[in-house]
C-alpha positions as a LaTeX table, in Angstrom:
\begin{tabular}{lrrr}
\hline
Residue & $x$ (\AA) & $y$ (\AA) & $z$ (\AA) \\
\hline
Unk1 & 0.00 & 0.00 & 0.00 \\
Unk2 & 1.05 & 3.20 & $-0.59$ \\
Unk3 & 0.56 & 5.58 & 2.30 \\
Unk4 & 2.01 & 9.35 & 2.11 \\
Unk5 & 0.91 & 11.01 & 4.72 \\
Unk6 & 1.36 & 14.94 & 4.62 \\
Unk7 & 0.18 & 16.85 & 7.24 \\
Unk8 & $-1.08$ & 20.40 & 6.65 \\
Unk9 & $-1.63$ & 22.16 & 10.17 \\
Unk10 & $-4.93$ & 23.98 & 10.29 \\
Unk11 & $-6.16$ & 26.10 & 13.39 \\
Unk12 & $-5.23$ & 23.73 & 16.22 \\
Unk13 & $-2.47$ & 21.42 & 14.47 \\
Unk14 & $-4.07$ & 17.85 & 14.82 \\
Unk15 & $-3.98$ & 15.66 & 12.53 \\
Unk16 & $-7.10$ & 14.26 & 10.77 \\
Unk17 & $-7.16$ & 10.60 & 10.21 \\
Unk18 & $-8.60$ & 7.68 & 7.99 \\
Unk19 & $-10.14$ & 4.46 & 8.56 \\
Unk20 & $-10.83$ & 0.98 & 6.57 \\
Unk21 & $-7.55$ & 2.67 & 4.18 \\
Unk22 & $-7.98$ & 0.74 & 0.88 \\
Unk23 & $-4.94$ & $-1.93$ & 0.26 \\
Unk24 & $-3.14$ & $-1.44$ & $-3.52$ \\
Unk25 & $-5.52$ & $-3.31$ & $-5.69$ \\
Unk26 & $-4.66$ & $-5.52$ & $-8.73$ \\
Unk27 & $-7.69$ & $-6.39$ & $-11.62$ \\
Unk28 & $-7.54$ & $-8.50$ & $-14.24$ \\
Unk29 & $-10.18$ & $-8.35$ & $-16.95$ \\
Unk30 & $-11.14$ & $-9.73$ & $-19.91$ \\
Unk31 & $-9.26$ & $-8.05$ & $-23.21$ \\
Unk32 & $-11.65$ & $-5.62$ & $-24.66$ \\
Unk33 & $-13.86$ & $-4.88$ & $-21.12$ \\
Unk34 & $-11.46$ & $-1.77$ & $-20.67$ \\
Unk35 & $-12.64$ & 0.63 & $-19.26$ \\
Unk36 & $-14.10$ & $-0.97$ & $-16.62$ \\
Unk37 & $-15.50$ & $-0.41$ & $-12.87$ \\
Unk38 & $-13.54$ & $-0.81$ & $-10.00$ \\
Unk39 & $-14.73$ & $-0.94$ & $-6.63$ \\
Unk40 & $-13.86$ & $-0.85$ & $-2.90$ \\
Unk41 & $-14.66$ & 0.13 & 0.48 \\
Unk42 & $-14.37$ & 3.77 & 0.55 \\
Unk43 & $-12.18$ & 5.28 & 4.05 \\
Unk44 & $-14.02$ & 7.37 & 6.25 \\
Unk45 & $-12.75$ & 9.80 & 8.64 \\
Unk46 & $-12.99$ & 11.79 & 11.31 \\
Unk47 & $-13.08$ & 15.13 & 8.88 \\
Unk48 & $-14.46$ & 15.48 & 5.73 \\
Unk49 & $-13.11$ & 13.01 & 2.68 \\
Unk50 & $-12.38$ & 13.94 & $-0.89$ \\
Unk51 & $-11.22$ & 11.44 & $-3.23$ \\
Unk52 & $-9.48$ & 11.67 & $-6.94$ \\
Unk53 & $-11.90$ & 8.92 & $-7.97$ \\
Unk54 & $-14.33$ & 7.52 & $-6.06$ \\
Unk55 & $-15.15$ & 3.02 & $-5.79$ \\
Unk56 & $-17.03$ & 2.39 & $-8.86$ \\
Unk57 & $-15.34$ & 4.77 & $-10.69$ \\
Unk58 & $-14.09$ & 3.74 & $-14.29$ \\
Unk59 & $-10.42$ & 2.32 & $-14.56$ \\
Unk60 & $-8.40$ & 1.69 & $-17.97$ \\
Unk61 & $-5.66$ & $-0.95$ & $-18.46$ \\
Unk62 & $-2.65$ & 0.31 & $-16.68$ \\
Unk63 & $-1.68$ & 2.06 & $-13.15$ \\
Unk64 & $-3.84$ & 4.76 & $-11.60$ \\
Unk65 & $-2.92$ & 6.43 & $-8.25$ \\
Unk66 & $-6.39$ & 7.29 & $-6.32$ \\
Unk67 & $-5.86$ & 9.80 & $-3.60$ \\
Unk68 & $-7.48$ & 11.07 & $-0.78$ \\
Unk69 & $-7.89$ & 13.89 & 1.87 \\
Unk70 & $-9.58$ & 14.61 & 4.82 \\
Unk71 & $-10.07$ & 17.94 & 5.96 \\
Unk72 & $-10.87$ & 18.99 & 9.68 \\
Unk73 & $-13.29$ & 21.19 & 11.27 \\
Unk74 & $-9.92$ & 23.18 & 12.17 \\
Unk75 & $-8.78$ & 22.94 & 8.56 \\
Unk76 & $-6.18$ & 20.27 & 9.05 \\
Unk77 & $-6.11$ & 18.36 & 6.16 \\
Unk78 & $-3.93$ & 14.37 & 5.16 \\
Unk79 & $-3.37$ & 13.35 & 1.87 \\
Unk80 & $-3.03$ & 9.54 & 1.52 \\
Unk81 & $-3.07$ & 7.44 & $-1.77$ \\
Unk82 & $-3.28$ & 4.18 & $-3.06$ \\
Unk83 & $-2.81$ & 2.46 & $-6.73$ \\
Unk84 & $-5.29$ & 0.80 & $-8.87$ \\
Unk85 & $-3.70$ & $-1.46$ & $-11.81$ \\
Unk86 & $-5.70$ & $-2.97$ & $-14.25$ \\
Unk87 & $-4.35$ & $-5.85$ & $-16.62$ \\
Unk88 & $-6.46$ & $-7.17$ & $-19.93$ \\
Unk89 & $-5.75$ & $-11.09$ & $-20.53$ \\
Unk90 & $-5.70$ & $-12.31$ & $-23.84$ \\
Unk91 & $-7.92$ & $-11.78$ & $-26.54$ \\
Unk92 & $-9.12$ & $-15.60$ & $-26.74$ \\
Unk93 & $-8.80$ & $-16.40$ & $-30.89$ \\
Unk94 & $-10.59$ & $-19.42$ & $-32.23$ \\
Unk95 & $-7.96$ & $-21.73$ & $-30.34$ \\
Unk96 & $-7.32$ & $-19.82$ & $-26.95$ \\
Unk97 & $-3.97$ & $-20.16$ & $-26.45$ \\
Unk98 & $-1.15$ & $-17.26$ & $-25.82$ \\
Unk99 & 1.08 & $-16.46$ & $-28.20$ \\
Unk100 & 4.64 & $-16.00$ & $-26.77$ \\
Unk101 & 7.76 & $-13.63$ & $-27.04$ \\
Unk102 & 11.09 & $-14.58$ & $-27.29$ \\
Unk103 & 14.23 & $-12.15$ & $-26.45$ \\
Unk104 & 11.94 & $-9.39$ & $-24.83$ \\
Unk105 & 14.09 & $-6.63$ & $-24.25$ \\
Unk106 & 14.43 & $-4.79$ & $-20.67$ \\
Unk107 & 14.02 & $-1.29$ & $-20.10$ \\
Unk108 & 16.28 & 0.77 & $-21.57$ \\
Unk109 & 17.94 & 4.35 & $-19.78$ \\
Unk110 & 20.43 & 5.96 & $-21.95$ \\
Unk111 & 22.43 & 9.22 & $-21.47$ \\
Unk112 & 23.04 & 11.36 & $-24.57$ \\
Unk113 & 25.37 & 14.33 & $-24.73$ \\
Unk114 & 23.79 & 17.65 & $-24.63$ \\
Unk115 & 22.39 & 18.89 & $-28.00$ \\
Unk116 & 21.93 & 15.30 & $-30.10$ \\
Unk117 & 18.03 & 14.26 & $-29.10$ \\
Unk118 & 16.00 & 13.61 & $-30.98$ \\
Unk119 & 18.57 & 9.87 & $-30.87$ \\
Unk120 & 18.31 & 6.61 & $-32.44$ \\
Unk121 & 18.22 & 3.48 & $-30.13$ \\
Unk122 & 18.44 & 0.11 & $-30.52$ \\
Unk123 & 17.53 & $-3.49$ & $-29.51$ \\
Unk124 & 17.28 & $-6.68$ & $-30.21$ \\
Unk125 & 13.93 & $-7.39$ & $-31.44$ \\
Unk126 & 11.28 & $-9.86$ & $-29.98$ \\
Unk127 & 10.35 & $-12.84$ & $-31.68$ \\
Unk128 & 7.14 & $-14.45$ & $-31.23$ \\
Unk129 & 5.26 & $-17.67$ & $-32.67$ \\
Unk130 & 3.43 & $-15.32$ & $-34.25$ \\
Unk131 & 3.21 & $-12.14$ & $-36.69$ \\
Unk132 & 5.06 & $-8.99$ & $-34.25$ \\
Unk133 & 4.14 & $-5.31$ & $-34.77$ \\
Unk134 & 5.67 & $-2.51$ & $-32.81$ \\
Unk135 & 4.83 & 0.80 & $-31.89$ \\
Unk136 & 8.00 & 1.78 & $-32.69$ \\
Unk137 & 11.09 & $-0.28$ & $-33.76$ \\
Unk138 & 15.12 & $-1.06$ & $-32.73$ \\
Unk139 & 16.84 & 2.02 & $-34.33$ \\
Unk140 & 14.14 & 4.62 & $-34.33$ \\
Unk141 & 14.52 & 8.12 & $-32.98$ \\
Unk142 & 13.70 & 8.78 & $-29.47$ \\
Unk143 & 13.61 & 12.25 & $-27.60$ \\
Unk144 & 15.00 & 13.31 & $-24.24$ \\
Unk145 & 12.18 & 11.61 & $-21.67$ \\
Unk146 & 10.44 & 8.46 & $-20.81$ \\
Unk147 & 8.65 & 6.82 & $-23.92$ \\
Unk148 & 6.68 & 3.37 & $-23.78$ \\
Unk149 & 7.53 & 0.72 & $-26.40$ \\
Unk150 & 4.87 & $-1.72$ & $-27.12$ \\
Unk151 & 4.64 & $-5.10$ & $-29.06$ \\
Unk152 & 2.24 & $-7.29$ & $-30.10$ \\
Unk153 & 1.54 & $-10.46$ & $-31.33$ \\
Unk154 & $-0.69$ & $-12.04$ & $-33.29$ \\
Unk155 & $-0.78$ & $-16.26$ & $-33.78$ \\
Unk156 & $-3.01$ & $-17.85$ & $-36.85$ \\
Unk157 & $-5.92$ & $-18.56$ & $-34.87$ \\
Unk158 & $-6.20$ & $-14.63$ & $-34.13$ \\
Unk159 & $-4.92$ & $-14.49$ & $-30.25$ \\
Unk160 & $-2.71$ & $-12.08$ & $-29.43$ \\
Unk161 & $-0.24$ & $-10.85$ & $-26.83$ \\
Unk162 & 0.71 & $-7.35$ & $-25.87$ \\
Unk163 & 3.94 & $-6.06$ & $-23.99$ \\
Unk164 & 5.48 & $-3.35$ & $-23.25$ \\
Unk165 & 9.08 & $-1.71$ & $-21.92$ \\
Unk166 & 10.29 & 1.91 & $-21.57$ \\
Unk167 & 12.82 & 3.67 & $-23.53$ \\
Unk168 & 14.41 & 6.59 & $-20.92$ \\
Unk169 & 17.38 & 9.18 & $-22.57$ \\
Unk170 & 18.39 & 11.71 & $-19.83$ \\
Unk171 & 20.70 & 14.52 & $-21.67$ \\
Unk172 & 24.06 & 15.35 & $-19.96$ \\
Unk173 & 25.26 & 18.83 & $-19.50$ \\
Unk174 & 26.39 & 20.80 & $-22.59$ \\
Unk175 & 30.28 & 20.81 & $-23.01$ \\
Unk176 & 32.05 & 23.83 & $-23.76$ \\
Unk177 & 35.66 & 23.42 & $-24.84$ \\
Unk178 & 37.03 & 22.16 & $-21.65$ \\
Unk179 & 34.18 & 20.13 & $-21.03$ \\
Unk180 & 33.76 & 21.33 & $-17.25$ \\
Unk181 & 30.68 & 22.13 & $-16.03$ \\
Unk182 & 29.48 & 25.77 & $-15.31$ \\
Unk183 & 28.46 & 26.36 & $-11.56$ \\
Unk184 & 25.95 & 28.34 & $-10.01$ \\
Unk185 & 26.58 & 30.74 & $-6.86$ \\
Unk186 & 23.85 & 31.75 & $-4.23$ \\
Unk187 & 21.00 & 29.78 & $-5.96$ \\
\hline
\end{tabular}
């Protein structure tokens, strides 16, 4: 579970609290039923409660971080938050069997010099049982920033597979001609 707890002092500096917290809940679904409703026992507390999404709410495939705050009489106020991941299985085809990847590449963090995004980066490309598309392929160009790759794979009875990995180039500091790096004073 994930549990921040940030305290914002109101009038008389107590701290508001929660109660039946939601655990970090995993879904799976059936391909295709994205989105889809998730629910849980909603926290209560001693103040007033405000949530980023409410149980029931609608959830897509993926991660979503639902937070929530209670709020005091004395305008104290706790943040708290909890994730919500959602994963599709399969599409069933006429046989209903997974097709598979081989060599599925791991995440990927590169640092470029300064200047040369957008870069080209390369991998060594799945290989499935099956027909593989990408959304983008080993040697394209990638910019400075996280970017999700993601493959799928389709077998002759019309299942199909997807994954996915990140791509993450981080940009050093620009070199001048002695290649130091500039400092700042009284920031």
């Amino acid at each position: 579970m994930i549990h921040q707890g940030t305290i914002y002092p109101g009038t008389d500096g107590t701290r508001p609290s929660f109660f039946n917290w939601p655990s970090n809940i995993d879904v799976t679904v059936p391909f295709g039923s994205s989105p889809t409703t998730v629910s849980w026992t909603e926290p209560i507390g001693v103040a007033s409660v405000a949530a980023s999404q409410s149980s029931g709410s609608f959830f897509v495939v993926g991660y979503t971080n639902v937070a929530y705050t209670a709020t005091d009489p004395s305008s104290n106020f706790e943040s708290c938050s909890f994730s919500v991941t959602l994963t599709a299985t399969i599409y069933p085809g006429t046989d209903g069997t997974r097709p598979s990847f081989l060599n599925w590449p791991r995440n990927i963090d590169e640092t470029v010099p300064f200047g040369s995004s957008p870069t080209t980066v390369s991998w060594t490309e799945p290989i499935g049982v099956a027909s593989v598309a990408a959304s983008q392929s080993s040697g394209s160009f990638f910019v400075v920033g996280y970017t999700n790759v993601a493959y799928n794979a389709t077998d002759p009875s019309s299942n199909f597979e997807s994954c996915s990995f990140s791509v993450t180039l981080t940009a050093t500091i620009y070199p001048g001609t002695d290649g130091t790096r500039p400092s700042f004073l009284n920031w």
